[in-house]
C-alpha positions as CSV (number, residue, x, y, z in Angstrom):
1,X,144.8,59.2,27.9
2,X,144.5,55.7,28.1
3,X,142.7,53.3,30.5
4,X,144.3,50.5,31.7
5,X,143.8,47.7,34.1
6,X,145.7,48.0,37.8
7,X,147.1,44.7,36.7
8,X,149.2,46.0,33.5
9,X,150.5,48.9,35.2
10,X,154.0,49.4,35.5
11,X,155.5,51.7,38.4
12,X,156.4,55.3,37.1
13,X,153.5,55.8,34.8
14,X,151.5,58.9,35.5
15,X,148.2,59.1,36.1
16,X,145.8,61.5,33.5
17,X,142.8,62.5,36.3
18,X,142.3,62.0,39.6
19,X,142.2,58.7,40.9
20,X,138.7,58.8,43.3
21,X,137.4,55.4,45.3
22,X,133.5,54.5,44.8
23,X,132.8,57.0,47.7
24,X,134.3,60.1,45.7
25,X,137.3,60.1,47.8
26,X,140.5,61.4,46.4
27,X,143.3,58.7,46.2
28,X,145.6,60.5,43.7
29,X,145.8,63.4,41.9
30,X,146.2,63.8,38.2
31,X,150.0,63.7,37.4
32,X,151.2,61.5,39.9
33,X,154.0,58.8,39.2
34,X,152.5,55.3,40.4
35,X,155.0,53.4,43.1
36,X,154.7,50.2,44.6
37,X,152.9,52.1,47.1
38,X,149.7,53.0,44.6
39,X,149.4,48.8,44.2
40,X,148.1,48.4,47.9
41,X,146.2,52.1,47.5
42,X,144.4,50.0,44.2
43,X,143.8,46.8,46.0
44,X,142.6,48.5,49.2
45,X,140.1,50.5,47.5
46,X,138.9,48.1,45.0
47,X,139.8,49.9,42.2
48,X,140.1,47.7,39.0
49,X,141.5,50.2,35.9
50,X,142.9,53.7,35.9
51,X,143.7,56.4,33.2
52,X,147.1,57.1,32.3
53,X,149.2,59.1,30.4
54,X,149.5,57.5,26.8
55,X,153.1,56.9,25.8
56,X,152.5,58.5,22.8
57,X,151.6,61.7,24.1
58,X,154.8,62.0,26.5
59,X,157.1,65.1,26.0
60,X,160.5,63.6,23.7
61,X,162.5,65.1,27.0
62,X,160.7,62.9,29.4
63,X,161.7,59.6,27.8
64,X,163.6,58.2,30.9
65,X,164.2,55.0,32.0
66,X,163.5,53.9,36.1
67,X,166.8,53.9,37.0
68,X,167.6,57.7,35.5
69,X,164.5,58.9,37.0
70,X,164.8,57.4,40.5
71,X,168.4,58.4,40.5
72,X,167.2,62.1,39.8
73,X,164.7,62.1,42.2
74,X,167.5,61.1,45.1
75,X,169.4,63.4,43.6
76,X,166.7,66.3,43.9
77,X,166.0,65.3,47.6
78,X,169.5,66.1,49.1
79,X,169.2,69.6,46.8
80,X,165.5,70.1,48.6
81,X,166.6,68.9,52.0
82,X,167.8,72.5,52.9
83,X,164.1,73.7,52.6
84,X,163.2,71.2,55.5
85,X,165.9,72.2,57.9
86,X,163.6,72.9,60.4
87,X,161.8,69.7,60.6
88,X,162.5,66.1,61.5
89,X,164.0,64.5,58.2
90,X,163.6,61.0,60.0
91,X,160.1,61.2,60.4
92,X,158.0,59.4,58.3
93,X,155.8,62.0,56.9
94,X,158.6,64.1,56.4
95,X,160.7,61.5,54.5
96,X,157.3,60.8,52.2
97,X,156.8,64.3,51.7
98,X,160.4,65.1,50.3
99,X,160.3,61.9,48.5
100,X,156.9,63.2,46.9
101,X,158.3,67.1,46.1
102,X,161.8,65.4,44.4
103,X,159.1,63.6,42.2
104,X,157.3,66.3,41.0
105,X,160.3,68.1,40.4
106,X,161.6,65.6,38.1
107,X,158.0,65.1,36.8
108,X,157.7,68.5,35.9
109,X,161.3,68.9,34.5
110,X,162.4,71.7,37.2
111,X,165.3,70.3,37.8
């Protein structure tokens, strides 16, 4: 684990807690890949540093670069789109919510 400020983060890093605001209010959970999204989530909620995974302790088989993982994650989301056959694949939530299961497919290596 490793603290580091919002402004040295890089997208794809994952997160080694939770991620609360000043309130106790849940942001992120631990495990989560950090997006361009997460930025405005930081800024929003004044948050200034976060813990991370250290690079040291990632798994040998996790040692992707952006391209490989985004690419897997697209992949994963056609393979998962079956599951959501019964829902609106346009809507917004819906599209966020696949996005979110690829990634933590591909985060967890069950692909």
């Amino acid at each position: 684990m490793a603290i580091m400020p919002v402004e040295k983060l890089q997208p794809l890093m994952i997160l080694s807690e939770e991620l609360r605001d000043k309130t106790g209010r849940l942001l992120a959970v631990k495990g989560t890949a950090i997006t361009e999204k997460h930025f405005l989530v930081f800024k929003t909620w004044g948050i200034k540093e976060v813990s991370i995974v250290d690079e040291q302790s990632k798994k040998p088989d996790q040692d992707f670069t952006s391209e490989e993982i985004m690419g897997q994650v697209a992949s994963t989301i056609e393979e998962i789109k079956p599951l959501f056959c019964h829902n609106n694949l346009e809507h917004p939530f819906i599209v966020e919510l696949l996005r979110l299961v690829a990634q933590k497919k591909v985060m967890n290596n069950d692909i």
